[in-house]
N, C-alpha and C positions, 0 to 999 in steps of 0.2 A: 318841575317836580310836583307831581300829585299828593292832595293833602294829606294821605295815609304815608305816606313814606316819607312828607314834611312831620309828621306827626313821629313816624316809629324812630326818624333819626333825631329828632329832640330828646324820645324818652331813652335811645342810648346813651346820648350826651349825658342826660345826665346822670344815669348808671353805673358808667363809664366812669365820671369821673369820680366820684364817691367813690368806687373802687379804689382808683389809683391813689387817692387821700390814704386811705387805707394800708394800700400795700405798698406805700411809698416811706411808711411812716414810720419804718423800721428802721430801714437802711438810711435815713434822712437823721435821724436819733445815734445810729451807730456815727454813721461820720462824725455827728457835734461834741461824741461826746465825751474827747481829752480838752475841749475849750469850753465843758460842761463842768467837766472836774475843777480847772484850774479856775473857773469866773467865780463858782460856790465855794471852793478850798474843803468839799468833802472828802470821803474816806474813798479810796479806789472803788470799794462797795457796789457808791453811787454809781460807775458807769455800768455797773451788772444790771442794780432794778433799775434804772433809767429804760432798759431793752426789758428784759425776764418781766417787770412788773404789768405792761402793756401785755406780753404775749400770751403773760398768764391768764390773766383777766379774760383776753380774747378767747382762747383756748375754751375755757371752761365756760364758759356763755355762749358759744357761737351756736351749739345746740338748741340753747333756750332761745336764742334772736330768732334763729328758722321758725319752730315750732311758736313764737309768740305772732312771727309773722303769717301765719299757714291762720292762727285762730284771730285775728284781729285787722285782717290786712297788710298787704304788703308793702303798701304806699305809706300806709298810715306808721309804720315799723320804719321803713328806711328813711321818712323824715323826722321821726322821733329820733333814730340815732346817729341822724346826722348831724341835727339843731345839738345833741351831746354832744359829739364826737368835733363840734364846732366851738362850741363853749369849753368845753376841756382843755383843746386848745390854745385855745386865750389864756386859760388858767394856767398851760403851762410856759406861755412866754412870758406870763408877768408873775412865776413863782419866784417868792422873795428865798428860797433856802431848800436846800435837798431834800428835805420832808418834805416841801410841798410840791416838789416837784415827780417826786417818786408816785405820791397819792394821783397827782392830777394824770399822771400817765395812766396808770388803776385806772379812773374814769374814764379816759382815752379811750383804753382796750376794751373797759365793757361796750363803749358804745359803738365800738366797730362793730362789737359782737350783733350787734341788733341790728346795723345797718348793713353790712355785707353781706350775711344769706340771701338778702333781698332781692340783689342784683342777679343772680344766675336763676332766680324763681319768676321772678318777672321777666326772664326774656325767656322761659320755657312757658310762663303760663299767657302771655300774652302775644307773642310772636309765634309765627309757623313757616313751614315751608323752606324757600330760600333764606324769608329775612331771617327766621330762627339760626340756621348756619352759619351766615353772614356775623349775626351780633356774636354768638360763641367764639367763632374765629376772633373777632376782636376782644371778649373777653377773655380769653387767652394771651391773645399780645400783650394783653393790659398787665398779667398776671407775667407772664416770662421779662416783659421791658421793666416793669414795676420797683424789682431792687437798684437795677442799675440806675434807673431814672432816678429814684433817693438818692442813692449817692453822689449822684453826680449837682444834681441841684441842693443839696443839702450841704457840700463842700461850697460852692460856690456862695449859697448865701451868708454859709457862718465865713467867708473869704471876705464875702464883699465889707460884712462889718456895715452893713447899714443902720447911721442913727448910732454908733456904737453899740449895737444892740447885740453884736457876735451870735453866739449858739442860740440864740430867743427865737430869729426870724427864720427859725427854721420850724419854728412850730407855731409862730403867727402868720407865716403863708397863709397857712389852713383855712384863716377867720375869713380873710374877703374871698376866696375859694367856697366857704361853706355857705357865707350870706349868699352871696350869688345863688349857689345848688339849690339854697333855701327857695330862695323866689322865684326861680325855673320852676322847682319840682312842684309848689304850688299850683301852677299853671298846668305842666304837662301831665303829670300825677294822678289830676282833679279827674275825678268820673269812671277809671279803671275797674273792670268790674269785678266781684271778689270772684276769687280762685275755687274752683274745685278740690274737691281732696277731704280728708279724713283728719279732723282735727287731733293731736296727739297731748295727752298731756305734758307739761312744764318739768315734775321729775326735780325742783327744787331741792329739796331732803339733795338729792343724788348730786347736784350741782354745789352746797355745801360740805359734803363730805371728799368729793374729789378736789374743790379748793385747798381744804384742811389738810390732805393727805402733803397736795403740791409743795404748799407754804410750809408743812412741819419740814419739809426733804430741804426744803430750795431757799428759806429764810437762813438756818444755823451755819449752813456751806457757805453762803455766801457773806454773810456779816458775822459772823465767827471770830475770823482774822483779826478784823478791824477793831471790834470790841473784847479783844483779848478772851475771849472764853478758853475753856482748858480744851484739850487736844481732842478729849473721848468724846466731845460734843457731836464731831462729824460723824463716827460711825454711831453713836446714839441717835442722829438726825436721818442716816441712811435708814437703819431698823424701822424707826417711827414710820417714816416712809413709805416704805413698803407695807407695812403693817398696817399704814389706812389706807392705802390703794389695796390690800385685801378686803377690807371691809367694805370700799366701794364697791369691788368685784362681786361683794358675796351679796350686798345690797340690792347690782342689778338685777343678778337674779333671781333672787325673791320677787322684785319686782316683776319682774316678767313671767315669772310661774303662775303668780297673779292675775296675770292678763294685765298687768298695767304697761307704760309705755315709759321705761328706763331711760334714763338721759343718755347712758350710748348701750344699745343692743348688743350684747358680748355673746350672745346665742351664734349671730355669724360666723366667731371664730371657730365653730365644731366643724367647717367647712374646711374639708384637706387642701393645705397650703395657706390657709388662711391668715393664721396664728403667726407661721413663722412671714410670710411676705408682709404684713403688717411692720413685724418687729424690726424685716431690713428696710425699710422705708421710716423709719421711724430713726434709725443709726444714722441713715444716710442725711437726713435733714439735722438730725441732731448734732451730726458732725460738721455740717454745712451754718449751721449757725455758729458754732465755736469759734471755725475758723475764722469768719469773717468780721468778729468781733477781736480776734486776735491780730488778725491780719488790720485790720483797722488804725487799731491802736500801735501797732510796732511801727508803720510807714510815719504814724504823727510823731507819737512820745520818741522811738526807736532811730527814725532816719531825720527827724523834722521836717516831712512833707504838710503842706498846707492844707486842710481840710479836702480844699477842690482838687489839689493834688493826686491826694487819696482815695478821691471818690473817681477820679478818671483811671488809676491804676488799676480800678475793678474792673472796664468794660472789656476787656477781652473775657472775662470767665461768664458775665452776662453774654455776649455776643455765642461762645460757644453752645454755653446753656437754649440759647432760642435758636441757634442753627442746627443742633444734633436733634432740639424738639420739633422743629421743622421737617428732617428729613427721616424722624425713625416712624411714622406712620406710612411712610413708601419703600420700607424695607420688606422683604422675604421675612415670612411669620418663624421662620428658623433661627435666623438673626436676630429678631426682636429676642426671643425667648433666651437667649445666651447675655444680650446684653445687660438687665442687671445683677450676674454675676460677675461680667466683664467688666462694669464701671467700678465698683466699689474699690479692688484694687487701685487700678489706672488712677482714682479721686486719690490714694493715699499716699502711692507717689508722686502726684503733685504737690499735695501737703509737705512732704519732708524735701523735696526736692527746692520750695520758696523758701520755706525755713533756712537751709542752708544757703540759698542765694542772696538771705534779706539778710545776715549776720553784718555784714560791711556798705552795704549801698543797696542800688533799685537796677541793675541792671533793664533797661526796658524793656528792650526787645526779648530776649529768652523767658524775663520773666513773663511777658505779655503770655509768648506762645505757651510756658506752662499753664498759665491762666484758661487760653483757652479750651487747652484740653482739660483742664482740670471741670469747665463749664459744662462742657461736652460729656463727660464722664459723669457729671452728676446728673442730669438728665435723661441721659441711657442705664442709669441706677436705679430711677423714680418711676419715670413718665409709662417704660413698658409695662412695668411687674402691677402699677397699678392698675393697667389697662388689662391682663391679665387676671388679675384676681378679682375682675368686676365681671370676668368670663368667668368664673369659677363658681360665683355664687348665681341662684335663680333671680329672678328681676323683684319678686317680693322681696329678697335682703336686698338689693341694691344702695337702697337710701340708708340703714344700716352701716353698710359696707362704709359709703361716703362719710358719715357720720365717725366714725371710727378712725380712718384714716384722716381727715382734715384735723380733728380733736387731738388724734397719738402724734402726729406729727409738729403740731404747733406745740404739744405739751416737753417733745423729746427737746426742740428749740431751746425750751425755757432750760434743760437740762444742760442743754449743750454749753450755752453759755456761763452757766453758774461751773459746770468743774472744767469745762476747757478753758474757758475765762477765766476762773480760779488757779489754773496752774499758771496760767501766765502772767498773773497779777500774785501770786505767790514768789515768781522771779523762779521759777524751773524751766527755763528754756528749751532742755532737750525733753523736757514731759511732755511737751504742747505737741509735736510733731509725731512722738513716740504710738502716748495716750492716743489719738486720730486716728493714725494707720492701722493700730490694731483693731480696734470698733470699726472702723470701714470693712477690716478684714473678717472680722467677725460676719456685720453686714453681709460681706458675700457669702458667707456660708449658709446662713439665715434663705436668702435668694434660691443658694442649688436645691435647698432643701422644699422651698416653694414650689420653686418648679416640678420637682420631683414628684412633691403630693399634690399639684395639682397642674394635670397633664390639662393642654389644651381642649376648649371645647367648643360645639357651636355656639359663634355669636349669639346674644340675646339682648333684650332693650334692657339696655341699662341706664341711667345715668351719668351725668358725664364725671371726670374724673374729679375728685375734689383739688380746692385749690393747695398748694403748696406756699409753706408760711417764707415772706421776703426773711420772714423775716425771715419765715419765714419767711 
């Protein structure tokens, strides 16, 4: 092997795997965490921001990590939030009690936020040609194997009980994983030359008010219950909601009427089809994380499956998910365009259809095969309509575009969790499956209406598609 390609397969490694830290880190958190609940003796609460507290943070930062990495380097960015996102970690195995643990995830997700832009910037800004294809292709895999991979290792080590350490060494892995990256990255890292491109500003102001909006909607819903507040809290907490996500709305564009550079460009949505295929991509993950935080906890708490139990019940709906995103880019551009109207159903009777399977036991096998269509179906919901609506805009919104959807979709996550999570940790059984199917079906109406307004057009350079949250 020639030293350039001994060179560009180090600097994937470690890329690569910083990523995977990353996107593993959901679904490794979701499996631990009924033997998270029961080691603390917190409020059910905790297993909500244990998830929602990471993705929020993520979410809302993952803007400012690009753009800190575009003005200061990209090397110098993803080892800063990785040496975070490594120390955090620590701090979450050795959190003495639910508060600390909750904050230390907060730290977690910011520092993903700063670490992961990096990885897709650095294999466009320093890779070409084949090797640029090559690395995408595997940062892809990294991104579709990513939840399953959590879960599956994440069962396994809160199983194994190492040290009696239970749920901890699911998030002390991290630490000699991160030291390691540390001292590669130092090496392979060193001398990268800085990146081309147009520095943008940071948009701070914009990144605390869309926190504050998040946190006003997604604290009172979800810790409400637990701390006895009166009833009107929830729809006082929705209102509030909405009411500073207008304000951020109205914020960015002022800002951009300005000429300034908004933490997400909402100019793009005046592009037909935009608005509404945003919103079905946004339902579809939103619903995609409920579920699987539902589904989670009903095989542990519900059937008493073992952590690693649980985390292997998943892989048919991963497997689905990476074999429908395998073959819908070799599909007839006719087919493509139908399928994410066509998924969002098919995802919702999968939904009600395990529900009713999981009431008495785990059947495997049928449930597997609903798994993997349900995998498949979510994938031909996302993967096309994104790929479409990056046809829809010119290449100057592109990064916009990406911006928008990685942002709406990790933020719908954090929602998905708190009321589909909510209703099942409220003890509505038949909400959980009800609530889903509808918002899937809503979703696809969202989708024809995409389509509709925005009819196919010629290809153009766009960017690649942003990623989708494990826990996204």
């Amino acid at each position: 092997m020639t030293e350039p390609n001994r060179r560009t397969g180090a600097l994937l490694a470690v890329l690569l795997t910083g990523q995977a830290m990353a996107s593993m880190d959901t679904s490794i958190a979701a499996v631990a965490a009924p033997a998270i609940r029961a080691d603390l003796a917190g409020p059910p609460a905790v297993q909500q921001l244990v998830l929602a507290g990471y993705t929020l943070t993520f979410a809302v930062l993952v803007v400012v990590g690009a753009r800190l990495g575009a003005r200061h380097g990209y090397a110098r960015i993803f080892r800063f939030g990785l040496a975070g996102f490594t120390l955090a970690s620590l701090a979450c195995g050795l959190a003495p009690g639910a508060v600390a643990l909750v904050l230390a995830r907060a730290v977690q997700g910011a520092c993903g936020a700063l670490m992961v832009p990096q990885v897709l910037s650095m294999i466009q800004a320093y890779l070409g040609g084949a090797a640029r294809a090559r690395a995408i292709g595997a940062y892809s895999m990294v991104l579709a194997l990513g939840v399953a991979a959590g879960q599956v290792a994440g069962g396994l080590l809160v199983s194994l009980d190492l040290g009696g350490l239970t749920w901890r060494t699911a998030f002390l892995v991290n630490v000699p994983v991160g030291v390691a990256l540390l001292l590669a990255g130092r090496r392979v890292l060193a001398g990268l030359p800085a990146a081309p491109g147009r520095r943008q500003g940071l948009d701070l102001p914009g990144a605390v008010l869309l926190a504050a909006a998040m946190l006003t909607l997604v604290l009172p819903l979800v810790l409400g219950r637990d701390l006895g507040w009166p009833g009107w809290t929830a729809p006082a907490a929705v209102a509030a909601g909405i009411a500073g996500g207008g304000l951020f709305l109205r914020y960015a564009a002022r800002r951009a009427a300005r000429g300034g550079d908004p933490l997400l460009d909402i100019t793009v949505l005046r592009y037909p089809g935009v608005c509404a295929g945003l919103l079905a991509c946004c339902v579809v993950m939103g619903c995609y994380a409920g579920f699987l935080f539902v589904f989670t906890l009903r095989l542990q708490d519900g059937l008493g499956f073992s952590a690693l139990a649980a985390g292997l019940a998943f892989l048919p709906y991963a497997a689905g998910f990476a074999l429908c995103g395998l073959a819908v880019p070799r599909l007839p551009e006719r087919v493509r365009d139908r399928l994410p109207v066509a998924g969002p159903p098919v995802l919702a009777a999968v939904v009600v259809a395990v529900a009713v399977l999981a009431r008495d036991g785990w059947p495997w096998l049928p449930a597997g095969a609903l798994l993997l269509a349900g995998g498949a179906a979510h994938a031909a919901s996302f993967s096309p309509l994104v790929t479409r609506l990056a046809g829809a805009v010119p290449a100057t919104a592109a990064a916009a575009l990406s911006a928008l959807v990685s942002t709406g979709t990790l933020l719908a996550a954090v929602l998905g969790v708190t009321v589909i999570g909510g209703l099942h940790l409220a003890r509505v059984p038949a909400g959980v499956p009800a609530a889903t199917a509808l918002l899937l079906l809503a979703g696809a109406g969202c989708a024809r209406l995409a389509n509709r307004a925005a009819p196919p057009q010629p290809a153009v350079a766009t960017s690649p598609p942003p990623r989708a949250p494990a826990d996204a």
